[in-house]
N, C-alpha and C positions, 0 to 999 in steps of 0.2 A: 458711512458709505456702504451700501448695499453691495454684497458677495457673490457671483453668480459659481456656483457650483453644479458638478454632475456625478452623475453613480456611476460606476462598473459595475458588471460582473464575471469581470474575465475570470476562470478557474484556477485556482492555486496549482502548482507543480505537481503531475506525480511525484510520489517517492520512490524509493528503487524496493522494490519485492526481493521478498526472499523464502525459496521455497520448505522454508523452516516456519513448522506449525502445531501450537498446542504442544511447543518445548518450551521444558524453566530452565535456569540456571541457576545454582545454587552458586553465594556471595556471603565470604564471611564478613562482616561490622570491623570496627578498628577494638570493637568487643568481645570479640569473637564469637559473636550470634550468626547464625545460617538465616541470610533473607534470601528468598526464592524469587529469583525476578525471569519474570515470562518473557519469552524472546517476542511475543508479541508488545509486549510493551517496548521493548529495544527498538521495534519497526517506528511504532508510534511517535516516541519519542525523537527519534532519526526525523519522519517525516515531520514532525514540528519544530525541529530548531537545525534543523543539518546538520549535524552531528556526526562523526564516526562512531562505528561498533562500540570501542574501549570507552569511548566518552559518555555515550549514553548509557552504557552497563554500568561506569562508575559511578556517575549523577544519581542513576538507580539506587545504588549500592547505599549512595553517603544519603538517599533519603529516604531506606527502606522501604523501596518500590513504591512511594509515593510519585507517580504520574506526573501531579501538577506542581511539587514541590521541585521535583528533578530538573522540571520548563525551567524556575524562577530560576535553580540555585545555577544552570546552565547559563541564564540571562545574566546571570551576574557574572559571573567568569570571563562570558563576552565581553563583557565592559572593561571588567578588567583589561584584560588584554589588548583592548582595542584602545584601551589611555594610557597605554606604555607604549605601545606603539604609534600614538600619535604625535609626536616630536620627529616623526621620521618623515623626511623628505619626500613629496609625494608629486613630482612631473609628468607622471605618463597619463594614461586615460581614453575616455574616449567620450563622443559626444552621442547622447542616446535621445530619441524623441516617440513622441506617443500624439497620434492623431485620434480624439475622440469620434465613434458613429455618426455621419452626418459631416463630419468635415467642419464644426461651426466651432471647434475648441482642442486645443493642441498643446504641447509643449515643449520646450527641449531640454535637456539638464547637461555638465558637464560632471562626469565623474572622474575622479582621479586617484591615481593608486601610484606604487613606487616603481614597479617594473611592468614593461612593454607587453612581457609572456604574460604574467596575473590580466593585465586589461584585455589581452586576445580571448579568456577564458569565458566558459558559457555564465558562469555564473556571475561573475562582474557584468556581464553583460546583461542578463538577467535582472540583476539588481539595478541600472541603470535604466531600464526599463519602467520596473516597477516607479524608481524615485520618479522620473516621467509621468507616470500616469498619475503619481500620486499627486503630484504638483499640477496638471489639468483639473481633476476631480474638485482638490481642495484650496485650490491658490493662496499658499502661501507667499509672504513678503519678503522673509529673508531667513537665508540657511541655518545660522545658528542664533542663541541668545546674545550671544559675544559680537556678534553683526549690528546689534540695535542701536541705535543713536543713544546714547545718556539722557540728552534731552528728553526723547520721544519714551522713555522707560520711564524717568521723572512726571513727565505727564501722565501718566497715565495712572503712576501711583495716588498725584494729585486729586484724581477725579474719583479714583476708589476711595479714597482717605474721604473725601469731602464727603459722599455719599453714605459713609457710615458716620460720619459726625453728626449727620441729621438724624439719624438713627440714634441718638443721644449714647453711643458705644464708649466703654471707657477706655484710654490710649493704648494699654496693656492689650487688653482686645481686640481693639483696631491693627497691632502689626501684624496678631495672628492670622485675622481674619484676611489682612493683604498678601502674606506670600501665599494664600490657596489663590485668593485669583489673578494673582499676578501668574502662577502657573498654570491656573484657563485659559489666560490673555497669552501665554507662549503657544498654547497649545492651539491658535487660533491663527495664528501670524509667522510660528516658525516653524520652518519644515521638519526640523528631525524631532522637535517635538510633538507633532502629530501624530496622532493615532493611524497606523495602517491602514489603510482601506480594505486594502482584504484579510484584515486578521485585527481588530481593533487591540487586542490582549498585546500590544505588538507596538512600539511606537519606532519611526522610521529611524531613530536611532538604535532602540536595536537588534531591526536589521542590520545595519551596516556595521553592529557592535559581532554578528552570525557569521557576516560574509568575511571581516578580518579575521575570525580563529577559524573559519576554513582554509581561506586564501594564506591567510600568515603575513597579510601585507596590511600598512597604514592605508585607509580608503577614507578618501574625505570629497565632499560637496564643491561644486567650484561655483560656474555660475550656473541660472538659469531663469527663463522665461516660458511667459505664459501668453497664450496667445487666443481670443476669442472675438467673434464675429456675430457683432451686436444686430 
C-alpha cells in the first residue's frame, strides 16, 4: 500500500541564552582529574536535550566534555526514568492537532500525562504538537510495538524469513538478519519508533523519554488520527 507523506520545516525551539560567554568550569572525575567544561557547551547541550544547568554540567562531567557522548548518556537516563515512571496512572492530557500548508493533510493526537498542571504546561503542549505533526508528515499505524496485532507481527516475520530463504541464508543468520528489519518495519509503522522529523538523531520516544525527566510525570500516547485529502 502506497504511503502518502509530507515534509516540514517548521524551526526547532529557541533555547534560553545566557549571557555567559567564552567561560569554562572546572569538574573534578570520580578520579579526581580536572575536566574543564565550557559553559558553552552547557548552553548547547541545554538546547539539545532540555536539560537543566546541573544536569548538563554533570553528563559533561561523567563524559569528559564529550558533546555527543553527554547527548547519548543523557538519552539514556531519559529512558530510564521515563520506564519507572511508566506504571504511573496517566488521565489527564490534552488533545493537540497539526494542520499541514494547504489544508490537504492533518492530524490530531491525544496526549496524556498524570496531572492537569504538567498537561496546562508549554512544554506538554509543545510536545503534543510536535507528535501531531509528526503523525501528518510520517503516518504512522499505531503508537507502540505492544499495540501490533501478533498475527500482523508473525506476518510479516513470515515474509522476511521467506525472502531470505531464497537467499539460500543459513537459519542462524536468518534470525539475525530478522530482528534488524523487523526494527525498520517498527520504524515504519510505529510512531514512537520513528525517527523525529526535525531531529532524526531523535526517535519520538525519546522525546517523550526528555519531556518526563523535565516534567517529572509519566506521558504516554493515547489516540490518534490522520487525516488527508486525496
Amino acid at each position: 500500500m502506497s504511503r502518502n507523506r509530507i515534509s516540514t520545516a517548521a524551526p526547532l525551539r529557541p533555547s534560553l541564552r545566557s549571557g555567559l560567554r567564552g567561560v569554562s568550569v572546572a569538574a573534578a572525575t570520580s578520579r579526581g582529574k580536572i575536566v574543564t567544561i565550557k559553559v558553552e557547551d552547557i548552553q548547547k547541550l541545554r538546547k539539545k536535550t532540555g536539560v537543566g544547568i546541573m544536569d548538563a554540567k554533570t553528563a559533561l562531567k561523567e563524559t569528559k566534555g564529550n558533546l555527543e557522548k553527554a547527548i547519548e548518556l543523557l538519552r539514556k537516563k531519559g529512558l530510564s526514568k521515563a520506564q519507572k515512571r511508566a506504571n504511573r496512572e496517566a488521565k489527564e492530557g490534552i488533545v493537540s492537532s497539526y494542520i499541514h500548508a494547504g489544508g490537504r493533510v492533518g492530524a490530531m493526537v491525544e496526549l496524556l500525562t498524570e496531572t492537569d498542571f504538567v498537561a496546562k504546561t508549554d512544554g506538554f503542549k509543545g510536545l503534543a504538537y510536535n507528535i501531531a505533526m509528526q503523525v501528518a508528515a510520517m503516518d504512522p499505524e499505531y503508537a507502540t510495538v505492544e499495540d501490533i496485532p501478533k498475527n500482523v507481527i508473525e506476518k510479516e516475520k513470515e515474509i522476511e524469513r521467506e525472502k531470505l530463504r531464497k537467499e539460500k541464508k543459513p537459519d542462524d543468520i536468518i534470525n539475525k538478519i530478522l530482528d534488524g528489519k523487523m526494527e525498520n518495519y517498527y520504524k515504519e509503522i510505529v510512531l514512537i519508533k520513528q525517527p523525529f522529523i526535525k531531529d532524526e538523531k531523535k526517535t519520538i520516544e525519546d522525546l517523550i523519554a526528555e519531556a518526563v525527566t523535565k516534567l517529572g510525570e509519566n506521558i504516554k500516547i493515547g489516540r490518534f488520527a490522520r487525516f488527508q485529502i486525496k
